[in-house]
C-alpha positions as CSV (number, residue, x, y, z in Angstrom):
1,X,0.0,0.0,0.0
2,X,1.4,2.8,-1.0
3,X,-1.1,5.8,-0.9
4,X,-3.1,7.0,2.2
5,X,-7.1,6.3,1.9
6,X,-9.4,9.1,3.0
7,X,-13.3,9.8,2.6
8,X,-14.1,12.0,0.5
9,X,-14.2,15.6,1.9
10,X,-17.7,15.7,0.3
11,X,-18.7,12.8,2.4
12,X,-16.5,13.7,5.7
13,X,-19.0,16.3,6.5
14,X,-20.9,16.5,9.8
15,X,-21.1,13.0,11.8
16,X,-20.8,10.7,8.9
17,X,-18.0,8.4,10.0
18,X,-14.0,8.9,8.4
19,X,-12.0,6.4,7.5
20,X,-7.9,7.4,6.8
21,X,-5.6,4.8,6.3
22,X,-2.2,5.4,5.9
23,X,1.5,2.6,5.0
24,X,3.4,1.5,7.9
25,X,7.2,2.4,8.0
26,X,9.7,-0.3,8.0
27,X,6.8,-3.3,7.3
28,X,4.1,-4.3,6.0
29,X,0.6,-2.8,6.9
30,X,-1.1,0.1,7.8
31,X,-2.0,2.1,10.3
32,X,-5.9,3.2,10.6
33,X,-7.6,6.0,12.5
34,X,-11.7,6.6,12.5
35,X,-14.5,4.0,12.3
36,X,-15.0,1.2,9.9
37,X,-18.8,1.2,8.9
38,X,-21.2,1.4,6.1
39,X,-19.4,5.1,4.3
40,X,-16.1,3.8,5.1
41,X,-16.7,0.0,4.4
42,X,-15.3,0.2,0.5
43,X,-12.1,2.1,2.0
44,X,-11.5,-0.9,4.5
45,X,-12.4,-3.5,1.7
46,X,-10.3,-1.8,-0.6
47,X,-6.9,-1.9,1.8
48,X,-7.9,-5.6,3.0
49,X,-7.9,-6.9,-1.1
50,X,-4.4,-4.8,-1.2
51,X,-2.9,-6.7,2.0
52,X,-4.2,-10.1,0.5
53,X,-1.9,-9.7,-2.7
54,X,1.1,-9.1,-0.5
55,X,3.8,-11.2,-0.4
56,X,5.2,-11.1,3.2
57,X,4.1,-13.7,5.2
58,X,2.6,-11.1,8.1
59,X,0.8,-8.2,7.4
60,X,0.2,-5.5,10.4
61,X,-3.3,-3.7,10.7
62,X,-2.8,-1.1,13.5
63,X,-6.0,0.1,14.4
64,X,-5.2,1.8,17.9
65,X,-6.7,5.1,16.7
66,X,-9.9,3.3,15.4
67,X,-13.0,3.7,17.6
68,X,-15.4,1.4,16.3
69,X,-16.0,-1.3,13.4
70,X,-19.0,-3.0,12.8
71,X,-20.0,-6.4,12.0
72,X,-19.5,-6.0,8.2
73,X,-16.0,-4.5,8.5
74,X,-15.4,-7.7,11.1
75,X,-16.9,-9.6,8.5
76,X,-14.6,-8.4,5.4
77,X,-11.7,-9.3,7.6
78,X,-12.4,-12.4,8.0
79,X,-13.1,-13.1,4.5
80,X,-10.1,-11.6,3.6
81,X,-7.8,-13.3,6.1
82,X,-9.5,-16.7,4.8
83,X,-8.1,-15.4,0.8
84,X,-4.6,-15.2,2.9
85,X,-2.2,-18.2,1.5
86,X,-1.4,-20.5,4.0
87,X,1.5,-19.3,6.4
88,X,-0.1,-15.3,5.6
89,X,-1.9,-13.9,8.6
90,X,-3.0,-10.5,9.6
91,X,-1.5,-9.3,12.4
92,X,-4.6,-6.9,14.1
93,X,-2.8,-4.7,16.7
94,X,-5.1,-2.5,19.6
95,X,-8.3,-3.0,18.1
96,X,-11.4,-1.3,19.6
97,X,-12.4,-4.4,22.1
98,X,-16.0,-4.9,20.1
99,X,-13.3,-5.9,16.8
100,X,-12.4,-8.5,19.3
101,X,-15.6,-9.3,20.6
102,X,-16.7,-10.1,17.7
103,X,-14.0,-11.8,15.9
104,X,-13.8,-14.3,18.9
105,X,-17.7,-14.7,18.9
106,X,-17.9,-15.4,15.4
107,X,-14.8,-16.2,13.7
108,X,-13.1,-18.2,17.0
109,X,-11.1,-20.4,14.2
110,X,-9.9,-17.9,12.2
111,X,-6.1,-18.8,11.8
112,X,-5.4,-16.1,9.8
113,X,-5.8,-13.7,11.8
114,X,-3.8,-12.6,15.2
115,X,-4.9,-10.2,17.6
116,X,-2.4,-8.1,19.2
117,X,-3.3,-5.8,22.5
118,X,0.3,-4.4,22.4
């Protein structure tokens, strides 16, 4: 990933939720800060497809600075960490604690992904 993601300025107006992903220096990933819902949703699917066609074998999503992700965004993770080749995981670090919630309620066996509190 090369280039930041951002909601549209047209569409960042008010309290519709922002979305602004950005690379990670010195590995693989990105670091996230805003929600993950229903106007960010293509933003988050859009990095996810990116991290799938990777090559490294872990690929970091550092969402300290996100504040909430709904089911769908849980959701596209999980389908995207089950397109991972095996060995590839995601490697989640501080998500909100509902991400966590709800990736161990519904996706307990989900190898490819790792959640980090640290």
């Amino acid at each position: 990933m090369n280039t930041p993601h951002q909601v549209p300025a047209s569409a960042a107006r008010g309290s519709v939720p922002r979305l602004a992903v950005f690379p990670l220096a010195g590995r693989s990933g990105v670091r996230a800060a805003g929600e993950i819902a229903l106007t960010t949703r293509a933003i988050w699917e859009g990095v996810l497809e990116e991290a799938v066609l990777e090559d490294d074998d872990v690929y970091y999503l550092e969402l300290s600075d996100v504040t909430f992700v709904d089911v769908a965004g849980a959701s596209a993770l999980a389908a995207a960490a089950g397109r991972l080749q095996d060995g590839r995981r995601f490697v989640v670090r501080r998500p909100p604690s509902a991400l966590r919630r709800t990736l161990d309620l519904l996706w307990p066996d989900q190898a490819g992904i790792e959640v980090s509190t640290s």
